[in-house]
N, C-alpha and C positions, 0 to 999 in steps of 0.2 A: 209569583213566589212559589205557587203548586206546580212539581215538575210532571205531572201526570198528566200526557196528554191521548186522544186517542187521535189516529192517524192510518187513513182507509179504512176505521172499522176496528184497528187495530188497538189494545190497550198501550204508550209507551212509558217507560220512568227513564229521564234523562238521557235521549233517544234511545233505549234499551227496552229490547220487544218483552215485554212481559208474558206473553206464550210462548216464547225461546224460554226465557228463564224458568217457568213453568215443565217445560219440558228436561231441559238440562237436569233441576234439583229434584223435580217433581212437588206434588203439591198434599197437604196445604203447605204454601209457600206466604213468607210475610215479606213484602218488598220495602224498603226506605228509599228515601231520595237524601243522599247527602247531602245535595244545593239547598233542599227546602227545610234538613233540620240545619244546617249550619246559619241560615237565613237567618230561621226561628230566633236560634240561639242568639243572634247579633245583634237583633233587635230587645229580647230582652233585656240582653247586657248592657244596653245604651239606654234602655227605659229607666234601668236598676242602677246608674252608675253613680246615683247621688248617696247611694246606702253600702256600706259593706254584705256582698253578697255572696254564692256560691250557688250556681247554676247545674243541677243535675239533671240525668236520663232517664225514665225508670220503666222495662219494657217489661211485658208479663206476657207470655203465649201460654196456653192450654194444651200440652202435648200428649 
Protein backbone atom coordinates (compact mmCIF):
# COMPACT_ATOMS: atom_id res chain seq x y z
CA UNK A 1 0.00 0.00 0.00
CA UNK A 2 3.35 2.20 0.70
CA UNK A 3 4.68 3.22 -2.68
CA UNK A 4 8.15 3.88 -1.17
CA UNK A 5 10.52 1.52 -1.99
CA UNK A 6 14.31 1.66 -1.95
CA UNK A 7 16.01 -0.04 -4.90
CA UNK A 8 20.03 -0.51 -5.19
CA UNK A 9 20.36 1.69 -2.23
CA UNK A 10 18.21 3.90 -4.01
CA UNK A 11 15.16 5.84 -2.41
CA UNK A 12 12.00 5.27 -5.05
CA UNK A 13 8.18 6.81 -4.99
CA UNK A 14 6.11 4.91 -7.54
CA UNK A 15 9.23 4.00 -9.57
CA UNK A 16 10.34 7.56 -9.57
CA UNK A 17 14.08 8.12 -8.25
CA UNK A 18 13.52 10.42 -5.44
CA UNK A 19 17.41 11.89 -5.97
CA UNK A 20 16.18 12.79 -9.72
CA UNK A 21 13.36 14.62 -8.24
CA UNK A 22 15.52 16.02 -5.41
CA UNK A 23 17.77 17.18 -7.94
CA UNK A 24 15.22 18.63 -10.77
CA UNK A 25 13.11 20.87 -7.91
CA UNK A 26 15.83 20.85 -5.32
CA UNK A 27 15.26 20.28 -1.78
CA UNK A 28 13.64 20.54 0.85
CA UNK A 29 11.37 18.65 -1.37
CA UNK A 30 7.86 17.00 0.10
CA UNK A 31 7.08 13.89 -2.18
CA UNK A 32 3.44 12.18 -2.09
CA UNK A 33 2.60 8.92 -3.70
CA UNK A 34 -0.76 9.26 -5.39
CA UNK A 35 -1.38 5.35 -5.44
CA UNK A 36 -0.88 5.33 -1.58
CA UNK A 37 -3.09 8.64 -0.88
CA UNK A 38 -5.80 7.42 -3.33
CA UNK A 39 -5.37 3.94 -1.44
CA UNK A 40 -5.77 5.73 1.79
CA UNK A 41 -8.71 7.60 0.60
CA UNK A 42 -10.69 4.22 -0.55
CA UNK A 43 -10.45 2.62 2.30
CA UNK A 44 -11.67 5.16 4.31
CA UNK A 45 -14.56 5.83 2.22
CA UNK A 46 -15.71 2.10 2.34
CA UNK A 47 -14.98 2.01 6.25
CA UNK A 48 -17.22 5.44 6.46
CA UNK A 49 -19.83 4.37 3.92
CA UNK A 50 -22.61 3.72 6.45
CA UNK A 51 -22.48 7.55 7.73
CA UNK A 52 -22.83 10.67 5.69
CA UNK A 53 -19.48 11.75 5.26
CA UNK A 54 -16.90 14.17 3.67
CA UNK A 55 -13.21 13.09 3.31
CA UNK A 56 -10.62 15.96 3.32
CA UNK A 57 -6.68 16.57 2.78
CA UNK A 58 -5.02 18.85 5.04
CA UNK A 59 -1.15 19.51 4.22
CA UNK A 60 0.98 22.08 6.26
CA UNK A 61 4.74 22.58 5.14
CA UNK A 62 7.03 24.97 7.05
CA UNK A 63 8.45 27.27 4.38
Amino acid sequence: MHDFKYVGGQLFCESVSVEGLARKFGTPLYVYSQKTLTDHFHKLDRAMAGVPHRICFAVKSNG
